[in-house]
C-alpha positions, 0 to 999 in steps of 0.5 A: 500500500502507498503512503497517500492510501494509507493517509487517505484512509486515516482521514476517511476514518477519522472524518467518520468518526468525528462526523458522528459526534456532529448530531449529538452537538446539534442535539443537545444544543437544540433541547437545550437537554444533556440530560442522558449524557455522562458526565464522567464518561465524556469527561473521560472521553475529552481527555483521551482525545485530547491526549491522541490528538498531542500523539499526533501531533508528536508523531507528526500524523495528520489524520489523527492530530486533525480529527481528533483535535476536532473531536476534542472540540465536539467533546468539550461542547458536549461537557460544556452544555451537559454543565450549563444544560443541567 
């Protein structure tokens, strides 16, 4: 396999992942409710992510420092308005 495919196929997998954290955002912005989210786990979720996307960036890898870097911010808007939305 070429290096491109390899890429490509981190970046496919990481758009497709993120990409499903999108409706949960828009979800619970829109019922104002979080009410059946855990806080400890997206808490605990957020710091993993966190911590893929300085691998990442340590390894100089941009499919995982990209969506994980954009994950991290779906991640924290979802902890965010879990807090605010209580």
């Amino acid at each position: 396999m070429t290096e491109g495919f390899v890429t490509g196929l981190g970046l496919a997998a990481g758009f497709l992942t993120t990409a499903a954290f999108v409706p949960q955002v828009w979800k619970i912005y829109k019922t104002k409710s979080a009410k059946d989210v855990s806080l400890p786990a997206f808490l605990a979720f957020a710091v993993g992510v966190a911590l893929w996307f300085a691998y990442g960036i340590l390894k100089k890898e941009p499919p995982i420092s990209i969506w994980n870097g954009i994950t991290l911010a779906l991640a924290i808007a979802i902890v965010v308005m879990k807090i605010r939305y209580k």
